[in-house]
N, C-alpha and C positions, 0 to 999 in steps of 0.2 A: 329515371332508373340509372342513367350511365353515371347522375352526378354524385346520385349513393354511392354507385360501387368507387368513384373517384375519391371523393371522401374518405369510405370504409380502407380503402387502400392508403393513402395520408394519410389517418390514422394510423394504420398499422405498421409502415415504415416510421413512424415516428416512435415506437413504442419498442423497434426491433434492438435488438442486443447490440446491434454497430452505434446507432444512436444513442442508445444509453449509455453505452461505456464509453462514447468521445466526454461524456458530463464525469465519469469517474473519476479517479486521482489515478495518476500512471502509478505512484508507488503508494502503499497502505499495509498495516501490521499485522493485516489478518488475510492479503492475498498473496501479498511479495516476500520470495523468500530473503532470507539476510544474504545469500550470494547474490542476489539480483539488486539492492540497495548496498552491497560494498561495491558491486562493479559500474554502476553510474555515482562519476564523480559529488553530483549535487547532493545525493539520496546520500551517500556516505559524508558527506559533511554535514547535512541535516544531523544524520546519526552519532556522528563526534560533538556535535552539538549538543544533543539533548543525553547522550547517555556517554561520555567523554571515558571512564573506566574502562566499558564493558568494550566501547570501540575500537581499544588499543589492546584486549585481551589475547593472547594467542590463540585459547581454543573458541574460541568465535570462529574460526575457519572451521574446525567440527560441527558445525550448524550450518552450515551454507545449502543445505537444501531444506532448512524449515522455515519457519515463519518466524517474527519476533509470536505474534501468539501462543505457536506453538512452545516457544522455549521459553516463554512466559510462563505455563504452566508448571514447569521443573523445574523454573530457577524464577519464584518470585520476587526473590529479595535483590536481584539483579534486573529485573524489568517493571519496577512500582509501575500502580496502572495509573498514577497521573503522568509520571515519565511516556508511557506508552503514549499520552492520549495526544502528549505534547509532543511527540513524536511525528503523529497520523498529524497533526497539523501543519507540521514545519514539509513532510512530504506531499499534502495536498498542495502543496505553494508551487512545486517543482511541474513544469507544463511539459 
């Protein structure tokens, strides 16, 4: 019986939200807002990287509390979704 509950408990820390999110990417298109990836150096040079116009833009600072998603949807022609995708890659890189 205690080795179930020991288990069931192993289990369930493994499954918990702190565990899963150490496996997540710290920065991504659809959680991190664009202030939060212009103020770490890496994530904003990911971002100069893959979208080099848009990262030199001045009203880019007008977005600093949404997502590239979110301003993906109002300005498509400024965040193609293979730019984007290439994007979540370059910030999965970032530990």
């Amino acid at each position: 019986m205690i080795r179930k509950l020991l288990a069931a408990a192993t289990f369930a820390l493994a499954l918990s939200p702190v565990a899963l999110a150490q496996d997540a990417p710290k920065f991504s298109t659809k959680t991190s807002t664009i202030g939060q990836i212009l103020d770490n150096a890496e994530a904003k040079a990911a971002f100069a990287k893959v979208l080099p116009e848009v990262a030199v833009a001045p009203q880019l600072e007008q977005a600093r509390e949404m997502t590239i998603e979110d301003v993906k949807g109002m300005a498509p022609e400024y965040f193609p979704e293979d730019k984007v995708k290439e994007l979540d890659v370059e910030l999965a890189k970032i530990k």
